[in-house]
C-alpha positions as CSV (number, residue, x, y, z in Angstrom):
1,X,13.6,19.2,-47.3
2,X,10.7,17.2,-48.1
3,X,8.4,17.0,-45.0
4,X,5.1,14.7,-44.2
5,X,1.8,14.7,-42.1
6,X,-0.3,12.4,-41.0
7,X,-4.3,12.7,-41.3
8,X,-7.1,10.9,-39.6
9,X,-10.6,11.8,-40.6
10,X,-12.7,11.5,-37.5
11,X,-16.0,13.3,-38.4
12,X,-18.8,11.1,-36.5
13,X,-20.8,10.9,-39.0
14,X,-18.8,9.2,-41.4
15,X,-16.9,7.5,-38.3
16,X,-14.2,7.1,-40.8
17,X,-10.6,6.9,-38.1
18,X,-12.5,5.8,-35.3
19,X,-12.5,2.1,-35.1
20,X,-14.4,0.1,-32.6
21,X,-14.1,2.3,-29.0
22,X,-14.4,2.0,-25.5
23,X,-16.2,2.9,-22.5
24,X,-15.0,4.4,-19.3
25,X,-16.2,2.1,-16.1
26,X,-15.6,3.9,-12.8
27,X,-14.1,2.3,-10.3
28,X,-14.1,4.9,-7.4
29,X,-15.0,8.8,-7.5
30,X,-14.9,11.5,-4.9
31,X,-15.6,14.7,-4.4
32,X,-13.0,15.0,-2.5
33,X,-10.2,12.6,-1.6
34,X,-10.7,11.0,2.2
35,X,-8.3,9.2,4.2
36,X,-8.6,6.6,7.2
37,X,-6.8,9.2,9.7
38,X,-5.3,8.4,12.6
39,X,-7.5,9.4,15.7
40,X,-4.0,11.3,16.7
41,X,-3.9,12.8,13.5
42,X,-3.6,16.8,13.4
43,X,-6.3,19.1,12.7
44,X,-4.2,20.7,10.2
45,X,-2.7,18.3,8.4
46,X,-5.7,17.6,6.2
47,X,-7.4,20.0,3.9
48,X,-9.5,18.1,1.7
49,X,-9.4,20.4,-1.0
50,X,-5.7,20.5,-1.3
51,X,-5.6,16.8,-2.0
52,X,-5.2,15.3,-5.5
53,X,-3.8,12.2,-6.6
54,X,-1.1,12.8,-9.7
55,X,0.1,8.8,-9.9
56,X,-1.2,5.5,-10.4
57,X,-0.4,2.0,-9.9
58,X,-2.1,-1.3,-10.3
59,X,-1.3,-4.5,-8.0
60,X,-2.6,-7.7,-7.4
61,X,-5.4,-6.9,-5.3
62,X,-4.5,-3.2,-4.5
63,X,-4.6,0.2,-6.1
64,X,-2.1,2.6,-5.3
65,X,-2.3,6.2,-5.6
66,X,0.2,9.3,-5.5
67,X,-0.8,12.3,-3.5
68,X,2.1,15.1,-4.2
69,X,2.5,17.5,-2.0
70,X,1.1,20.6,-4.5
71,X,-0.2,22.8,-1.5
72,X,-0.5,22.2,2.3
73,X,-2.8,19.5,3.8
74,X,-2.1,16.0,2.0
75,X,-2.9,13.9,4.7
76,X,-0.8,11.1,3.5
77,X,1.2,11.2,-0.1
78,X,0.8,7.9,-1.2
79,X,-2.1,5.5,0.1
80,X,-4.1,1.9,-1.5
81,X,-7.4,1.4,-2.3
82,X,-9.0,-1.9,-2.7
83,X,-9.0,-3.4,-6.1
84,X,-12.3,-4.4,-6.7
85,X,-14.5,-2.3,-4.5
86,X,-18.2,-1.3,-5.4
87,X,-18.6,0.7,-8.6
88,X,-18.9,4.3,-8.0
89,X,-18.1,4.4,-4.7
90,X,-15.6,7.0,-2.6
91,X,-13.8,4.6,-0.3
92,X,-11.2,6.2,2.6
93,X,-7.4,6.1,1.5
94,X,-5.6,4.4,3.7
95,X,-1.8,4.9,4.0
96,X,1.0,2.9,2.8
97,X,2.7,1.4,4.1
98,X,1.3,3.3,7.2
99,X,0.8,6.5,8.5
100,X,4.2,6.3,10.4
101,X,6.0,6.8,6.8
102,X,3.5,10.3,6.3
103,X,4.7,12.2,9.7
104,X,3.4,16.1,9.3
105,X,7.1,17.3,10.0
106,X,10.1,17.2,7.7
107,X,10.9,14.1,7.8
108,X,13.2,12.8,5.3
109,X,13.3,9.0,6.2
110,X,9.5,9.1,5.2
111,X,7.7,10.6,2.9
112,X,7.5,13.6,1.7
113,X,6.4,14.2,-1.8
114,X,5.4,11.2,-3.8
115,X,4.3,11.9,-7.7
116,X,4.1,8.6,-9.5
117,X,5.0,5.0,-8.5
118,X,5.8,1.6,-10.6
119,X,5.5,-2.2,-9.6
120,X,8.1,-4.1,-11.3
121,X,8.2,-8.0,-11.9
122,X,9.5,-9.0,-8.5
123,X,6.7,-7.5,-7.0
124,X,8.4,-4.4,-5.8
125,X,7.1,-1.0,-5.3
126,X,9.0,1.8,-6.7
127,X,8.5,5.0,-5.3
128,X,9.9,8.7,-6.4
129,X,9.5,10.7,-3.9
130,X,10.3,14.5,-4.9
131,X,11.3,16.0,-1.2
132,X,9.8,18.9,-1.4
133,X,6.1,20.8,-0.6
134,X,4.0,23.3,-1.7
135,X,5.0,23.3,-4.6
136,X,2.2,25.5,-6.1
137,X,3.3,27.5,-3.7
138,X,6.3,28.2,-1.6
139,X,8.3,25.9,-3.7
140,X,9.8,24.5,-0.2
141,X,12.7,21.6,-0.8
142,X,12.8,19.7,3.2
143,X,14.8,16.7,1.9
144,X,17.0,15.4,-1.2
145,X,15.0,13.4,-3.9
146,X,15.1,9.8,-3.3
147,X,13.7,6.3,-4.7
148,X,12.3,4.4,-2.0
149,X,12.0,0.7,-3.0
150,X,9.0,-1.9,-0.9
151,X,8.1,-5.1,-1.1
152,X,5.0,-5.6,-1.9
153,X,4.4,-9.1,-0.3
154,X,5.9,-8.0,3.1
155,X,5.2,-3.7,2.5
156,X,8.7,-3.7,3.7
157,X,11.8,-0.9,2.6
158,X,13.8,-3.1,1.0
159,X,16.2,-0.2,-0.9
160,X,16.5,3.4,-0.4
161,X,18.8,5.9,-2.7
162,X,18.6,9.3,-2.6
163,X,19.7,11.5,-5.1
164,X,23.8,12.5,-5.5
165,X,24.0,16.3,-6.2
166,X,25.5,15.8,-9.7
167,X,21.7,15.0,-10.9
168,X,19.6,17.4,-9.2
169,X,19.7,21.3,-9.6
170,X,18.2,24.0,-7.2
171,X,14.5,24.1,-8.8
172,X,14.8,19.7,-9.7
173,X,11.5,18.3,-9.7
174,X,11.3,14.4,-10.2
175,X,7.5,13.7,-10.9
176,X,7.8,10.0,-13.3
177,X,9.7,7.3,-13.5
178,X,9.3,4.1,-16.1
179,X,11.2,0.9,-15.5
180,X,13.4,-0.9,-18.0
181,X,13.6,-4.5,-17.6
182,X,16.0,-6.4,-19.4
183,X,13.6,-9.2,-20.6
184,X,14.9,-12.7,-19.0
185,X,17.2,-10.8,-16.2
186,X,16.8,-10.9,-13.0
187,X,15.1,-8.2,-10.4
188,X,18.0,-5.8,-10.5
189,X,18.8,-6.3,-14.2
190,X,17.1,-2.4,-14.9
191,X,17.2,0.8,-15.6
192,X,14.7,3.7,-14.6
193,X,14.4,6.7,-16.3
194,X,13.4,9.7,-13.9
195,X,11.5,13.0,-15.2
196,X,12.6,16.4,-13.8
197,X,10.1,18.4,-14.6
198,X,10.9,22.2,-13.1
199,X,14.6,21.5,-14.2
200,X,14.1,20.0,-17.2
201,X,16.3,16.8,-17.8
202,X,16.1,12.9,-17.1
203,X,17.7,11.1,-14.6
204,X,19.1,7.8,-15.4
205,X,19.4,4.9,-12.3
206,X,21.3,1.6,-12.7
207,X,19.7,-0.3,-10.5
208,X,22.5,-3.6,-10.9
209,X,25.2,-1.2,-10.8
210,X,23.8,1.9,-8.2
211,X,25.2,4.4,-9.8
212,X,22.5,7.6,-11.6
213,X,23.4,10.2,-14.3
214,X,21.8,12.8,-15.5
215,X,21.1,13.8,-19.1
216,X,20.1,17.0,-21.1
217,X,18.2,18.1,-24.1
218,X,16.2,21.0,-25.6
219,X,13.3,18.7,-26.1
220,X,13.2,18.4,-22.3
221,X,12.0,21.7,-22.0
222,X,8.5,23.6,-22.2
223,X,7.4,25.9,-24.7
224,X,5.7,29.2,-23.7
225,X,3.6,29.0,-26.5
226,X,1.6,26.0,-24.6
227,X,2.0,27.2,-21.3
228,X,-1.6,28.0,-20.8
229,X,-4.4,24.8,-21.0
230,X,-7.8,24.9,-21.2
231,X,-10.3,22.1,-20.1
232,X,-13.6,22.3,-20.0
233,X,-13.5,25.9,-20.4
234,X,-11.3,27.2,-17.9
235,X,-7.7,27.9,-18.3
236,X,-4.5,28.0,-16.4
237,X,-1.2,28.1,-16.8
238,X,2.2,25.8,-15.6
239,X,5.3,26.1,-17.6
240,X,6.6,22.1,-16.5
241,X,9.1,20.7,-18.3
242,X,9.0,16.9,-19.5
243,X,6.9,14.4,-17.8
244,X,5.2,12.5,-19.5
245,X,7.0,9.0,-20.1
246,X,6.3,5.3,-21.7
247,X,8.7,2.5,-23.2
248,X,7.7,1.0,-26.3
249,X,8.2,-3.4,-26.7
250,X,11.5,-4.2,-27.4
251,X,12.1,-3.4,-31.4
252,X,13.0,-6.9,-33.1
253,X,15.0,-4.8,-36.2
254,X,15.8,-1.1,-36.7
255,X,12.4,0.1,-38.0
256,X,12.5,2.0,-41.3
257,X,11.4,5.7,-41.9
258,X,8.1,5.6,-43.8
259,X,8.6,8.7,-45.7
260,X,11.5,10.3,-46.9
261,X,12.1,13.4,-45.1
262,X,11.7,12.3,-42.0
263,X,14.2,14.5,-39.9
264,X,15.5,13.4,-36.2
265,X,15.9,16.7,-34.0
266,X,20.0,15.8,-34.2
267,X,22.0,15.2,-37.5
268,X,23.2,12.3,-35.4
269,X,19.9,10.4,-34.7
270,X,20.1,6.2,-34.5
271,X,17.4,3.8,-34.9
272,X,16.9,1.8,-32.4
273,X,19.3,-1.5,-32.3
274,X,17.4,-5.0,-32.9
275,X,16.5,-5.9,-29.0
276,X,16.4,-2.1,-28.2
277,X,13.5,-0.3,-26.6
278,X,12.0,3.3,-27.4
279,X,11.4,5.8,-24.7
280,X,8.6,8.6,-25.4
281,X,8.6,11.5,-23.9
282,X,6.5,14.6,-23.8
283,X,7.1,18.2,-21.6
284,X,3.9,19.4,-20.2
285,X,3.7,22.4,-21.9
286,X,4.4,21.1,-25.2
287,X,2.3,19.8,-28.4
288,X,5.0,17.5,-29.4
289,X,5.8,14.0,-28.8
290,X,9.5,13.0,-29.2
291,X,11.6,9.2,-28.7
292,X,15.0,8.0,-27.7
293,X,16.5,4.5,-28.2
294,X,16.9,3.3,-24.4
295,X,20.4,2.5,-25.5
296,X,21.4,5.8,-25.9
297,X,20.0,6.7,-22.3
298,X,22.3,3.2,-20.8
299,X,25.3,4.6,-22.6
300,X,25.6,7.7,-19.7
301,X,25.8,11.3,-21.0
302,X,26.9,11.7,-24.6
303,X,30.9,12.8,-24.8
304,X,31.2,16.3,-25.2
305,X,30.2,17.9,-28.6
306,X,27.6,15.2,-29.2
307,X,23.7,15.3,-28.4
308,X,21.5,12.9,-27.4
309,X,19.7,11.1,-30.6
310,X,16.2,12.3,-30.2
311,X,13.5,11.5,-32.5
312,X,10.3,14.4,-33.1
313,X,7.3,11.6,-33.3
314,X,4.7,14.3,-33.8
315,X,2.6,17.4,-33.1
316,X,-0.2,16.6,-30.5
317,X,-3.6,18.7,-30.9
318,X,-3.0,19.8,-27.4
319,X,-0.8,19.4,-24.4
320,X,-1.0,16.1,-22.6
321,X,0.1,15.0,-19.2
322,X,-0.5,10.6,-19.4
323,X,1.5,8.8,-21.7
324,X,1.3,4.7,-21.7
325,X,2.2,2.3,-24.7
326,X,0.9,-1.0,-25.2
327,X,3.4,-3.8,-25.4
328,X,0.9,-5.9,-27.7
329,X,1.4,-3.9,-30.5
330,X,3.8,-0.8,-30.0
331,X,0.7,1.5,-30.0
332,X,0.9,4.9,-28.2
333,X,-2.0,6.1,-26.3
334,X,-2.1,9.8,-24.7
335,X,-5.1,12.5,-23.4
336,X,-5.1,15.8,-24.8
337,X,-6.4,17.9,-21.8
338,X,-8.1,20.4,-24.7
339,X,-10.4,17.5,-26.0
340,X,-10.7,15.1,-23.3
341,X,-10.3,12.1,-24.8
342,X,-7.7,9.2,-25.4
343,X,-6.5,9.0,-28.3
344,X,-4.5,6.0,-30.1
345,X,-1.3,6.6,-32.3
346,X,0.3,3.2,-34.3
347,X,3.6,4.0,-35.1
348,X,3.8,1.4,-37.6
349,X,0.6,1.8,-39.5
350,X,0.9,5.4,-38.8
351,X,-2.8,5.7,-38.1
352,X,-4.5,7.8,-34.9
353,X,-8.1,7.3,-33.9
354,X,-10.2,8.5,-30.4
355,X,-10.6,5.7,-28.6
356,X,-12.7,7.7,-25.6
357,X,-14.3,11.0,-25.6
358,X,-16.0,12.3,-22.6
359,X,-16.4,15.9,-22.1
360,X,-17.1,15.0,-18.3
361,X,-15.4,12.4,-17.4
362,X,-12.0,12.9,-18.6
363,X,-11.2,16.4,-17.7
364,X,-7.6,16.3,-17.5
365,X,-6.3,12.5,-17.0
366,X,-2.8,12.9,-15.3
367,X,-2.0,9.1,-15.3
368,X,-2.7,6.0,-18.1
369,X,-1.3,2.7,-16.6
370,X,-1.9,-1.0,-19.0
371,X,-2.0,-3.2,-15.8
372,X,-0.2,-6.2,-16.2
373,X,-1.9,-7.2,-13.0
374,X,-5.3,-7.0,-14.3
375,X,-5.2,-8.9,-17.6
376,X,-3.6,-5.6,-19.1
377,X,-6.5,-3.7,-18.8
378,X,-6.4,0.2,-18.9
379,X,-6.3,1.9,-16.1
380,X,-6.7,5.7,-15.7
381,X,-7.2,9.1,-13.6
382,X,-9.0,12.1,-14.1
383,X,-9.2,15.0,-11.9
384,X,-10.2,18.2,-13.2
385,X,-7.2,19.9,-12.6
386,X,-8.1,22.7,-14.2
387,X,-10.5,23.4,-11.5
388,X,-8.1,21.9,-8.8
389,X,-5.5,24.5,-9.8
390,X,-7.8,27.4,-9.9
391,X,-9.4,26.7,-6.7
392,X,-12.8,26.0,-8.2
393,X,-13.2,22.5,-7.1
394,X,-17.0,22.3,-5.9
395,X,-17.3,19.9,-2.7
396,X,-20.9,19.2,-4.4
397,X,-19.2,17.6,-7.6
398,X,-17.6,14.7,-8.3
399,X,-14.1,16.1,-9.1
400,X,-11.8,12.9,-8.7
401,X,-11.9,9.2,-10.4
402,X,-10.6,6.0,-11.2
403,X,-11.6,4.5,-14.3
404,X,-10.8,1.3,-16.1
405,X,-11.6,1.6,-20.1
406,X,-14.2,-1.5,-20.8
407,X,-15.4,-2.7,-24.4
408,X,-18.2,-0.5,-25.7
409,X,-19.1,1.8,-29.2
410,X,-17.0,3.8,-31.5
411,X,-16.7,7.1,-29.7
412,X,-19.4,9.8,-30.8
413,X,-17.7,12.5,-31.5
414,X,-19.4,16.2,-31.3
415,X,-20.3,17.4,-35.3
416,X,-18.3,20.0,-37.2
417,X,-20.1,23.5,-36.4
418,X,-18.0,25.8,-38.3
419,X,-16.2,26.0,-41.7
420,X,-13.2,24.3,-41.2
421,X,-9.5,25.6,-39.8
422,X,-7.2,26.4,-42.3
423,X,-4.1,27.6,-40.5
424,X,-1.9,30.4,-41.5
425,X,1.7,29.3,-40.2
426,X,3.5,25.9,-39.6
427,X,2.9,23.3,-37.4
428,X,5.8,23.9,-35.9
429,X,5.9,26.9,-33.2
430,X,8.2,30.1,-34.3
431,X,11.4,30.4,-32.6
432,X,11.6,33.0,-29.9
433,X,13.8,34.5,-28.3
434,X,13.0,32.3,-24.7
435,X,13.3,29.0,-26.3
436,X,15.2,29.4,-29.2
437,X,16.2,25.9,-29.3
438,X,13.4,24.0,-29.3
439,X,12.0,25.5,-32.5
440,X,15.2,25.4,-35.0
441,X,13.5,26.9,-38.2
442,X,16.2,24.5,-40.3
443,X,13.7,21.8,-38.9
444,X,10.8,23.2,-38.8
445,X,7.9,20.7,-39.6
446,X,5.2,21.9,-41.7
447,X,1.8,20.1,-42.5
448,X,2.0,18.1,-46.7
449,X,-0.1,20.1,-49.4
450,X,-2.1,17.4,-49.6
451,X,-3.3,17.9,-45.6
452,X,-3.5,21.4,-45.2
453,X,-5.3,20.9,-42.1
454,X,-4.0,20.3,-38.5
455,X,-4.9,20.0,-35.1
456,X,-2.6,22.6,-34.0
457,X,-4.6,23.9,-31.5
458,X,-2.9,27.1,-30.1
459,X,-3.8,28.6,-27.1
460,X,-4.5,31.6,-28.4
461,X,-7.6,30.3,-30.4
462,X,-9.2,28.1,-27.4
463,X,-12.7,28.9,-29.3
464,X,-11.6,26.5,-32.6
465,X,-10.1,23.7,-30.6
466,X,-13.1,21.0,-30.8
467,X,-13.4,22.2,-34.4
468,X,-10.0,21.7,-35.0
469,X,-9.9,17.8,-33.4
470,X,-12.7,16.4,-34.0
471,X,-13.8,18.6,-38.0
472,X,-13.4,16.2,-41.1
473,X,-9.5,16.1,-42.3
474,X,-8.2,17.5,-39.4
475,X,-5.7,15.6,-37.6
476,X,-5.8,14.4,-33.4
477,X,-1.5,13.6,-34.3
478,X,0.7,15.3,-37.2
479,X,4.2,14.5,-38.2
């Protein structure tokens, strides 16, 4: 089986992949997150430290933010900001549509547990809403899952579905949604693809027709061997499924492979139809990057015997959470949470470059949204969710922004400061015994002779992973 790689040479002093960069402007930062409470509002039901935003949305003249329900104390789970407030500044939250939706009981005609939200065209605010808390924790469902729909000229619930049973399982946990529009259609002429990340599958929602499905795949799933991240020099360890999510533009012709070789996950792969759109998708714990054609996910579950066609893109130098494409050009953007940086991945030039590396700035980025809003600007989150998760967060740091990328230098990239890696095994991760499927050695992709180096940053070796990224012929994005 012939296989293929892809290499970008990123040394900075030859700055040979990285083409012009970026800068990082921040909107708003925080210590910690702060809300515009309620004088009523219960002692208890806000503990600043347990309060971090996952999900990000950009409006006309609001920013809206996704506060899951990861531990107890999130005052309110999803709130706006004001669009274009004073640089740098830490503004109260205030809760949308109001604090009546954000009741400290179970209550499951509000909200409960809101990851990510998207506007579509008609100016509607979609809003997944997980029904469940503490989920660092106590893992406690209260309600069924549900997508809550609002109009964002009125903040009024204009549609409510919650979840059938058929799509959901005991441990389901919906954390991302995307919305495909049919281009010309009218507002309920979509479909919306739905992460579940603890039982990992996607849901599929009809909006013209109501009607969901769910579907399945080994590429859903996490792979213990990148269970365990490390940012900024602390690790922990989550074993979530997929969640990470973007639609490419719709593809005017089936694109061809570039190489020959290139092998789908399934004998039975498709390209996508002329008209079609590609869905990536990544599991947390995961280096790889895989696609779908969305007509495959419109079609409903595959008939039995059959698998879904689902395309390996590429091996990532490090687990990523954000995910966004631009619909310019078809270029894929993601942050790998080892290197913290943004990185850039044309899938039809088949080039990578950094397009934003800041060791403090973007230390773990859960969200990447292109606002069509704001002249299609990039819009992002950082966290530091390392520290978040581990209970280090300092209330004397800034631990929280909001960041819009702005035109500035090619990246400068830290200097090689040891021999380079040569790796001993394959890209690809061994088979084991856990997740025997997501590794079929039949498949197994292995980097070219002619690029015997990789950014296959394992955790294991956490010392070699700036080394590995950012060292002359090493690669941010194999295939």
């Amino acid at each position: 089986m012939a296989t293929w790689a892809l290499a970008v040479l990123l040394a900075a002093a030859a700055g040979a992949g990285a083409a012009a960069g970026a800068d990082l402007e921040v909107l708003y930062q925080w210590n910690y997150l702060t809300y515009a409470l309620p004088k009523d509002f219960p002692a208890d039901g806000y503990i600043p430290e347990n309060n971090v935003f996952t999900g990000l949305e950009v409006g006309w003249n609001r920013i809206f933010v996704a506060m899951p329900r990861l531990r107890p104390g999130v005052a309110a789970t999803l709130a706006w900001l004001p669009k274009d407030g004073p640089l740098g500044s830490s503004p109260q939250l205030q809760a949308y549509p109001d604090w009546r939706w954000h009741s400290a009981e179970a209550n499951c005609s509000g909200l409960i547990s809101v990851y990510r939200v998207r506007a579509d065209r008609c100016d509607r605010l979609w809003v997944l809403d997980a029904g469940l808390v503490d989920s660092l924790g106590s893992y406690t469902p209260v309600c069924a899952p549900k997508l809550l729909t609002f109009d964002l000229r009125t903040d009024r619930l204009v549609r409510s579905v919650t979840f059938p049973s058929d799509v959901r399982r005991l441990q389901s946990l919906f954390t991302n949604l995307v919305l495909d529009e049919a281009p010309g259609g009218g507002c309920d002429d979509l479909f919306i693809y739905i992460t579940d990340t603890a039982a990992p599958g996607l849901v599929v929602y009809d909006v013209q027709r109501d009607a969901t499905w769910r579907l399945n795949h080994a590429s859903f799933w996490p792979h213990p061997d990148w269970s365990t991240y490390e940012v900024a020099g602390e690790r922990f360890t989550l074993m979530d499924g997929v969640v990470g999510l973007a639609l490419s533009p719709p593809q005017p012709t089936p694109p061809a492979a570039p190489f020959p070789g290139l092998q789908h996950l399934d004998a039975g792969a498709a390209a996508p139809a002329g008209g079609d759109r590609i869905l990536y998708f990544q599991p947390l714990a995961a280096d790889r990057l895989f696609s779908i054609p969305t007509s495959a996910l419109r079609a409903g579950p595959p008939p039995e015997g059959e698998d879904l066609p689902v395309t390996l893109v590429g091996h990532k130098s490090s687990q990523s959470a954000n995910l966004a494409v631009d619909q310019s050009d078809g270029t894929v953007y993601f942050s790998p949470v080892r290197e913290t940086a943004l990185a850039a991945y044309s899938p039809t030039s088949h080039t990578t470059r950094v397009v934003v590396y800041d060791p403090e700035r973007l230390q773990f980025s859960s969200e990447l949204v292109i606002a069509p809003r704001d002249q299609g600007r990039f819009w992002l989150t950082s966290s530091r969710f390392q520290k978040y998760f581990r209970r280090t967060w300092s209330p004397n740091e800034i631990n929280l922004r909001l960041m819009r990328l702005v035109a500035g230098p090619a990246p400068a990239l830290p200097a090689p400061s040891a021999p380079a890696f040569a790796p001993g095994r394959p890209v690809a991760a061994p088979a084991s015994a856990r997740a025997p499927a997501l590794a079929p050695p039949a498949l197994s992709l292995v980097a070219a002779p002619a690029l015997a180096h990789h950014a296959f940053a394992h955790a294991h070796a956490p010392a070699l992973a700036y080394q590995r990224i950012f060292n002359d012929s090493l690669s941010l994005f194999s295939l």
